[in-house]
Structures are given as C-alpha cells and as structure tokens.
Steps between C-alpha positions, in 0.01 A plus 500: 500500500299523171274771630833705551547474152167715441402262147142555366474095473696194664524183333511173697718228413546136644821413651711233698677582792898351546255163692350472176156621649250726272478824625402864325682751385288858469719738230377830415395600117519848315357567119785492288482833314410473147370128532240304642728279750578534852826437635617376804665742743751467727660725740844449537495613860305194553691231362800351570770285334639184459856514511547505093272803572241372367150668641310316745168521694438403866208314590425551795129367537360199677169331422233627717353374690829311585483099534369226355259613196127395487509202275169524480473805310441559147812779465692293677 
C-alpha cells in the first residue's frame, strides 16, 4: 500500500497491534516544500475510520517466518 502512494522515502515506525504485540508500520515521506522535513503521507483511499471518524490503518502483516521466534538470535 505505501508503494501506491509513489513517496521518494518511507519512514518506519514501531507499533503494537490490538494483542499488544510489536509490529511495523511502513508510512511514506515527501519533502515538505520550502523546508527541510518530510512528512508523513497518507492516502485517504487507504485508511479507514473509527466510528468518531477518526483515521485508522490496517495491519495486516504477520511475523515471518510465522511461529515461535528463534530465541537464540541476537534481533530477536
């Protein structure tokens, strides 16, 4: 969905999912003209709402590869 967007950057942010798990959340990022600071972009076709109409993103990822992670692993 961000590529749709067609950004020149995407910033990557840390979440938590409704199960309180971490998860990302990839957001595309345009020059703001005049300044030096990129600003989030959203495209409204791609969010919803929350009933007070509030906007919203879906998550729709999983981790991969699904399962129990390595525990082993530095990242993990």
């Amino acid at each position: 969905m961000v590529l749709k967007l067609n950004t020149t950057k995407v910033r990557a942010y840390v979440g938590l999912t409704d199960k309180n798990e971490n998860t990302l959340i990839f957001v595309g990022a345009e020059l703001e003209e005049g300044s030096a600071t990129y600003r989030d972009v959203f495209g409204t076709e791609l969010l919803g709402s929350d009933p007070d109409g509030s906007p919203v993103v879906y998550d729709f990822s999983e981790p991969s590869p699904p399962g129990k992670p390595d525990g082993l692993s530095p990242l993990s």
